[in-house]
N, C-alpha and C positions, 0 to 999 in steps of 0.2 A: 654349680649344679644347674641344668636347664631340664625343662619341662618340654616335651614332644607328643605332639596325637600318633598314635599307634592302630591300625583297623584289625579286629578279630570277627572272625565266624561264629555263629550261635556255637557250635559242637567245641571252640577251641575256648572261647568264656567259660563256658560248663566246666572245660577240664579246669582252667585259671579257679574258678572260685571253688574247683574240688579238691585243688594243691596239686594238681597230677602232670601239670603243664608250667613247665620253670626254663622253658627256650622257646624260639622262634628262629626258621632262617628266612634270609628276604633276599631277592636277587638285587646280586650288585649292578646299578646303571654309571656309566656303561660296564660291558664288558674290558676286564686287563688283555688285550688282546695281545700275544705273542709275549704272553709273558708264561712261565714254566711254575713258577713258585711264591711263595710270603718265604723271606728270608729274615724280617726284621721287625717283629710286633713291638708298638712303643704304644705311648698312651694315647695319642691320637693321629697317626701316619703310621706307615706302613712301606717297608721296601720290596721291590720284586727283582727276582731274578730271571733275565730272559734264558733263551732258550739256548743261547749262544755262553751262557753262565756269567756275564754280564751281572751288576747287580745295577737297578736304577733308581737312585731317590728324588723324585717332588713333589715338593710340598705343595706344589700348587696344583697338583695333578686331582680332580675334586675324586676318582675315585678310589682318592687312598684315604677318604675319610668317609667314616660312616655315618650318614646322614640321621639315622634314629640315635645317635650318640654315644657315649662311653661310659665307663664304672662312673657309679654312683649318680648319674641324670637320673630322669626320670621322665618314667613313658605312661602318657593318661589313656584308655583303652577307648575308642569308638565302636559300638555295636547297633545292631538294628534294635531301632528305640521309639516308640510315640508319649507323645505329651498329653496327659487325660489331664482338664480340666479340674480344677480343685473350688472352684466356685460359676455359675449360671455363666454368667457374664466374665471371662478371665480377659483381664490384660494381657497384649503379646509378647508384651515387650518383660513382663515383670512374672522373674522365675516362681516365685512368692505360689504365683496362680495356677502351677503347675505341679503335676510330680510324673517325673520318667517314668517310664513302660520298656521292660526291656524283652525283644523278643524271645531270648536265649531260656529266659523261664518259662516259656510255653504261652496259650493262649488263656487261660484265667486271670480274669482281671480281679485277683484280692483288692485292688484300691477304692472298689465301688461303693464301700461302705464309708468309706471316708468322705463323700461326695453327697451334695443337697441331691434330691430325689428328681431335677429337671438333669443334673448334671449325668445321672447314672445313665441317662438317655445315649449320651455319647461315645462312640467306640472310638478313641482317636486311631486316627492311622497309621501303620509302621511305616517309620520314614529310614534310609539308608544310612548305613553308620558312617557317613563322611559326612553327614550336614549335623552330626550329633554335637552342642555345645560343649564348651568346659565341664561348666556348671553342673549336667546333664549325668557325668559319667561318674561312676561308683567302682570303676577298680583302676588303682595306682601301681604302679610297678618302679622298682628301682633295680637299675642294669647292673648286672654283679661282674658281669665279664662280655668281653666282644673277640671275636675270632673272624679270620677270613679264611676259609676252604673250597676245597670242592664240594658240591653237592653228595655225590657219591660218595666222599667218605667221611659220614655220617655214622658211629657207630651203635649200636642196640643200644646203649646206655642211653646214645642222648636222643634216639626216637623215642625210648619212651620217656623221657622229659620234654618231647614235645607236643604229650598229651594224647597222642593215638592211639585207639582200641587197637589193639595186636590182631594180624590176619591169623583165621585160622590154620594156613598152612602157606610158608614159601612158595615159589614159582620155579620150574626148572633153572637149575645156574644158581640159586641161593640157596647155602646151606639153613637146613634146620636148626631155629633155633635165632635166627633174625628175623622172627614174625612182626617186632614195632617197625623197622627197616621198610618192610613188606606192604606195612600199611601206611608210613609216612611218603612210600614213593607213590602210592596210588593218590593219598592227598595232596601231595604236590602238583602232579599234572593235573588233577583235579582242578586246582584253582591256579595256576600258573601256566598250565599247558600250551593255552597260544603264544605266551614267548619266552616261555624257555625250559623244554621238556627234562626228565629225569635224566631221559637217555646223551641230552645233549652237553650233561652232566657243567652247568655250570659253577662261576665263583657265585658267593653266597656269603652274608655277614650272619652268623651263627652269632646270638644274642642271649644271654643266659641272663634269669633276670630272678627277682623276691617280689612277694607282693607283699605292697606297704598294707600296715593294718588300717 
């Protein structure tokens, strides 16, 4: 079992700590290019079939392995986080003097009472969830399963396990009644758009996961 940093958006931690968000997908780098299919899920590789119906296995090929991991690892969550002072004078270096701030609960800072009365002075600053420490972060995940697909086909079940508010209504060309579809293709390009659009429909490591208590 290995431990991996993971980066979530304030709205997809919300879902994770509401239980409503129990997937992720993340574009595979590189792309399998000229390749047609997944003919062979194993526990950590993966075979493709070209397009010519070819099947090709290597192992050394890095992206027939999933870099955020496989059943049963485990993935620590990065989010936008500050560090509020726990005494006047805090050490930098000693967590002890610290306690995270995490943006995804909003801008009240409940911790202010736990603070000497010079310290409540301070509003520490949101820093970005990639410089978030270990130590720092409060929700654990353990990978239940890993798939390699196309983006597009994604089906209603598992948009809504991947935590999006359902659109009010489909788009011309999408039947009713794939509204989390609807709303996970707008978050997608959302936050992926400049490389690698919905439409451009790529592979993707679909990550099904529990959250440790």
């Amino acid at each position: 079992m290995k431990e991996r940093p993971i980066l979530f958006a304030g709205p997809m931690v919300r879902a994770i700590l509401d239980g409503r968000k129990t997937q992720t997908r993340r574009l595979m780098k590189p792309q399998p290019v000229g390749r047609a299919g997944v003919v062979w899920p194993a526990e950590d590789r993966w075979a493709w079939s070209s397009a010519a119906g070819q099947t090709m296995i290597d192992e050394r090929d890095a992206q027939c392995c999933c870099p955020h991991g496989y059943k049963r690892d485990r993935l620590w969550v990065r989010e936008t986080f500050a560090l509020a002072p726990l005494r006047t004078e805090p050490d930098p270096d000693d967590p002890d003097d610290w306690h995270p701030v995490y943006r995804a609960d909003g801008d009240e800072r409940p911790w202010l009472s736990s603070l000497d009365e010079e310290a409540r002075e301070v509003k520490p600053p949101w820093k970005p969830s990639i410089f978030m420490p270990r130590w720092a972060s409060r929700i654990l995940l353990e990978i239940t399963e890993v798939r390699v697909q196309r983006l597009q086909d994604i089906t209603e079940a598992d948009a809504r396990a991947e935590g999006v508010t359902p659109a009010p209504f489909c788009k011309s060309g999408r039947p009713s009644g794939m509204e989390h579809v609807e709303a996970f293709e707008d978050l997608w390009d959302e936050i992926n758009g400049d490389r690698a659009t919905w439409a451009s429909n790529p592979w993707v490591w679909a990550i099904s996961f529990r959250r440790v208590p």
